[in-house]
BALOBA-1460 file (C-alpha; in Angstrom, 3 decimals):
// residues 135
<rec num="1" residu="x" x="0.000" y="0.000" z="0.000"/>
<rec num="2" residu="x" x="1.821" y="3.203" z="-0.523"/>
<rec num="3" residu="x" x="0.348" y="6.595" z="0.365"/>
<rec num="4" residu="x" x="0.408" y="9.464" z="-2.167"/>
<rec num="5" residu="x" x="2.515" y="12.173" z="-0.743"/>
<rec num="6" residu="x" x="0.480" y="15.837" z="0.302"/>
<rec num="7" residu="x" x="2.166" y="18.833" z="-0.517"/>
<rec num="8" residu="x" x="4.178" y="20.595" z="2.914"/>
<rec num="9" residu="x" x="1.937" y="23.874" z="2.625"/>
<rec num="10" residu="x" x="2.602" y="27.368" z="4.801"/>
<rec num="11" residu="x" x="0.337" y="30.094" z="5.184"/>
<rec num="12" residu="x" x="0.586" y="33.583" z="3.367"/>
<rec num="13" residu="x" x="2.328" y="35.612" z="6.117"/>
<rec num="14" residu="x" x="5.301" y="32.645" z="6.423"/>
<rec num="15" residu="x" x="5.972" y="32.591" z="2.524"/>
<rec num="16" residu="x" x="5.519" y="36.596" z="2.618"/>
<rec num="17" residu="x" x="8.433" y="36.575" z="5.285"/>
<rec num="18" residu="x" x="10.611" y="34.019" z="3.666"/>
<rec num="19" residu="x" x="10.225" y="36.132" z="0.621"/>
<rec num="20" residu="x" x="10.838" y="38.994" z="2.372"/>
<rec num="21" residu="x" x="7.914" y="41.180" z="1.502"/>
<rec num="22" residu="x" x="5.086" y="43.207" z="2.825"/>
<rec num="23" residu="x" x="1.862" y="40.832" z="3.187"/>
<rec num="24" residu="x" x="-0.317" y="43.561" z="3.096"/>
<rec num="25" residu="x" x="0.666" y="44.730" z="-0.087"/>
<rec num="26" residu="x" x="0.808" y="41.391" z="-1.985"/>
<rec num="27" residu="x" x="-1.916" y="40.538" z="-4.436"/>
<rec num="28" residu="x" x="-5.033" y="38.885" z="-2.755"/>
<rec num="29" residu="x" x="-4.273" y="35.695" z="-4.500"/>
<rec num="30" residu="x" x="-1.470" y="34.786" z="-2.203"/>
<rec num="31" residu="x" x="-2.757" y="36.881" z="1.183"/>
<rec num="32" residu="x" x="-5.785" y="34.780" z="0.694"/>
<rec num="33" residu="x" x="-4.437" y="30.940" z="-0.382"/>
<rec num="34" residu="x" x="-1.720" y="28.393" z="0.821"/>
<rec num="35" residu="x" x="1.520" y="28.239" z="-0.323"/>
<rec num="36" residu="x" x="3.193" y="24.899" z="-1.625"/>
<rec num="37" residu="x" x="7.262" y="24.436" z="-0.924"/>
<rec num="38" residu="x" x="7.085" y="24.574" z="-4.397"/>
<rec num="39" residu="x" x="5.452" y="27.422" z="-5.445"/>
<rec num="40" residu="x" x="7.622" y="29.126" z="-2.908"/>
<rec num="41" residu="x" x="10.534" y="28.089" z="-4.686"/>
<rec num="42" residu="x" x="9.189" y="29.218" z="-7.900"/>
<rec num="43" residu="x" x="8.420" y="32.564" z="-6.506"/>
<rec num="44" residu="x" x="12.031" y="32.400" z="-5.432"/>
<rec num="45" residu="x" x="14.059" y="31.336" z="-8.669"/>
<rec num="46" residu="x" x="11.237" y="32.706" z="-11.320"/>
<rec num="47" residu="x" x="9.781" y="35.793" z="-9.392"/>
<rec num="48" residu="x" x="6.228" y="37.263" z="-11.323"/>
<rec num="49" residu="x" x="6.176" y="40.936" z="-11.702"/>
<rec num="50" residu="x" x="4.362" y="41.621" z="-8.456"/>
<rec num="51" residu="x" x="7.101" y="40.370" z="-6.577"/>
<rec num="52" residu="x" x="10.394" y="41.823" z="-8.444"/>
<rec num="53" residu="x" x="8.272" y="45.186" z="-8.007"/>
<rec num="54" residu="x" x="7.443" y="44.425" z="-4.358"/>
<rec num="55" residu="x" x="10.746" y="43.978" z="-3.865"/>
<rec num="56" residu="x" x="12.399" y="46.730" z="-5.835"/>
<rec num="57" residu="x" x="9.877" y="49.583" z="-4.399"/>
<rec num="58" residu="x" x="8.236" y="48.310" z="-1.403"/>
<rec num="59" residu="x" x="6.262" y="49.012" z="1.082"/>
<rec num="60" residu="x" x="8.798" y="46.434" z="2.362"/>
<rec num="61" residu="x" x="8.496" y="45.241" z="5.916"/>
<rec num="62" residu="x" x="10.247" y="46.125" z="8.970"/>
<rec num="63" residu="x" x="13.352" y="43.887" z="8.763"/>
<rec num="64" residu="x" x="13.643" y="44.936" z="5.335"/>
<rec num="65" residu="x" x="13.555" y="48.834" z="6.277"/>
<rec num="66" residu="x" x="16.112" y="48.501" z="9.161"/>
<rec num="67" residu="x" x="18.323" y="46.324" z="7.317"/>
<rec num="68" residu="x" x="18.406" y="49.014" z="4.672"/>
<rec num="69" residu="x" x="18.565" y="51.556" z="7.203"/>
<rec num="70" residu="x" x="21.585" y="50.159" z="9.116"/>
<rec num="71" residu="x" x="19.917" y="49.600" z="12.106"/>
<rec num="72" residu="x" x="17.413" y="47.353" z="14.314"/>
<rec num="73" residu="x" x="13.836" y="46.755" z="14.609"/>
<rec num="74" residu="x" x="13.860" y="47.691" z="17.964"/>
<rec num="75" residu="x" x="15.237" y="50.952" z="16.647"/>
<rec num="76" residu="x" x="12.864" y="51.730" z="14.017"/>
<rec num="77" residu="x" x="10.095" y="51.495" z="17.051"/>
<rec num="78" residu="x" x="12.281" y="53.417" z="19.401"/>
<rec num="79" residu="x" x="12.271" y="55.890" z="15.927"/>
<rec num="80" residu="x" x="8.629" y="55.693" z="15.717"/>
<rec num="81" residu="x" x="8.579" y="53.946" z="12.527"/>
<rec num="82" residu="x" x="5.844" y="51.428" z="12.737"/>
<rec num="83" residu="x" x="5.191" y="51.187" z="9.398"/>
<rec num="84" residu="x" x="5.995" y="49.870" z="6.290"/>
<rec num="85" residu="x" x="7.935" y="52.119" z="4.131"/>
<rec num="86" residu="x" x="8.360" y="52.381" z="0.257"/>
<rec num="87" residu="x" x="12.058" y="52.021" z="-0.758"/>
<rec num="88" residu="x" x="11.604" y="56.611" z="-1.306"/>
<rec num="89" residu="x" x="10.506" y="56.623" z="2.244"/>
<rec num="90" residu="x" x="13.755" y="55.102" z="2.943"/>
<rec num="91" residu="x" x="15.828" y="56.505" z="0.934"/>
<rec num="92" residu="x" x="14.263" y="60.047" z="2.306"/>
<rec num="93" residu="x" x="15.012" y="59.117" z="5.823"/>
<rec num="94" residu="x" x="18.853" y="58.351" z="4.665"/>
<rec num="95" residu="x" x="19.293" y="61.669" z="3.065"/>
<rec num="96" residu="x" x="17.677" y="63.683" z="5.998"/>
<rec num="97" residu="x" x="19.578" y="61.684" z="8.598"/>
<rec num="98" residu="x" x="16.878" y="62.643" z="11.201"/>
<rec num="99" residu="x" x="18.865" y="62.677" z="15.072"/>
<rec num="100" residu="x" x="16.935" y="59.243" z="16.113"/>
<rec num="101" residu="x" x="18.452" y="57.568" z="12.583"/>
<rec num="102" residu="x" x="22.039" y="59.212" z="13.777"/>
<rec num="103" residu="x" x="21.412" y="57.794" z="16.957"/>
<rec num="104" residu="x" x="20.136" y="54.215" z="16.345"/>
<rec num="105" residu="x" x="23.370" y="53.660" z="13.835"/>
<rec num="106" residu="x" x="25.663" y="54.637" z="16.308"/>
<rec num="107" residu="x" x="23.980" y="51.703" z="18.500"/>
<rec num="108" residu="x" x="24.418" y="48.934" z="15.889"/>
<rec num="109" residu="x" x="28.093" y="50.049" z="15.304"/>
<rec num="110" residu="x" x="28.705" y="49.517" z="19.057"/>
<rec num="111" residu="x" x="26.356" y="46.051" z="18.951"/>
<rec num="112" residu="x" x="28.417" y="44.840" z="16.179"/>
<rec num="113" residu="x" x="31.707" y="45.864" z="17.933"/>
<rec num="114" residu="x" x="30.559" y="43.958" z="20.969"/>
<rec num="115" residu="x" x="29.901" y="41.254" z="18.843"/>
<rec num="116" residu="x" x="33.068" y="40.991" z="17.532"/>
<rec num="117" residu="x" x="34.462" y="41.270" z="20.449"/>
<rec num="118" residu="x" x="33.002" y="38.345" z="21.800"/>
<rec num="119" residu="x" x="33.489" y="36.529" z="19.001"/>
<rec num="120" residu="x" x="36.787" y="36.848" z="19.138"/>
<rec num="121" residu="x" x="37.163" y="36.329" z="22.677"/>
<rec num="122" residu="x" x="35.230" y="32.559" z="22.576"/>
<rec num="123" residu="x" x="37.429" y="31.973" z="19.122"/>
<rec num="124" residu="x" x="40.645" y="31.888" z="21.189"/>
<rec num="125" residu="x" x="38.811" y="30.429" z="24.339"/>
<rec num="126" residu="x" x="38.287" y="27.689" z="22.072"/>
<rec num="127" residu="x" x="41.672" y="27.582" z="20.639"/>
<rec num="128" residu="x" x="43.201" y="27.397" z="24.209"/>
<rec num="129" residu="x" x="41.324" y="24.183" z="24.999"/>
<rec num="130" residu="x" x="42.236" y="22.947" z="21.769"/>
<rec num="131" residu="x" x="45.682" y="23.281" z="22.754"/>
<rec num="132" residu="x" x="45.821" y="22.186" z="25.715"/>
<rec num="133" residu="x" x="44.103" y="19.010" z="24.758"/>
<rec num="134" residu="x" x="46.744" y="18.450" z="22.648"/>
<rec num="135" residu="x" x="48.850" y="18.290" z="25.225"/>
């Protein structure tokens, strides 16, 4: 007896994410269906218009904005930005460099440098008790 295989299915607002676009502004087609693995990996190698424009313009959602922003989520809500933006909102907010946007990159750089820091630190943490199992 063998059992015909069913199709691993997600809903809109997980292929929207792994996408990385705005649900909202996605045709109603996909907010309203289910997604196939393999549809989703259409949309990824052969995008349709909607999405290479969804992409390229926006509104694009908040990881998307920060990323492009050089900053966190958490800072685009301690910015007040709660919304989706269109890629001319951000670049807008890049060329106007409000105090909050100065602010909340200076606050990655330091995150990162911590980061790093750490990283480093465990890296030859490790390498010591490499060693000195070695010997």
């Amino acid at each position: 007896m063998t059992s015909s295989k069913t199709p691993q299915t997600m809903k809109p607002a997980t292929a929207a994410k792994k996408l990385g676009v705005y649900l909202p502004a996605a045709p109603a087609e996909f907010q309203e269906g289910v997604i196939t693995r393999d549809q989703l990996s259409t949309l990824q190698t052969d995008p349709p218009e909607w999405l290479t424009e969804l992409r390229r313009n926006g509104p694009h959602p908040r990881p998307t904005v920060a990323a492009r922003l050089g900053i966190s989520i958490a800072g685009l809500a301690r910015g007040g930005v709660t919304e989706a933006l269109t890629t001319d909102e951000i670049n807008e907010l890049r060329e106007d460099e409000p105090d909050w946007l100065v602010r909340e990159r200076a606050i990655q750089l330091e995150v990162r440098a911590e980061e790093d820091r750490i990283a480093a630190r465990d890296a030859k943490i490790a390498k010591k008790a490499e060693n000195a199992e070695r010997d």
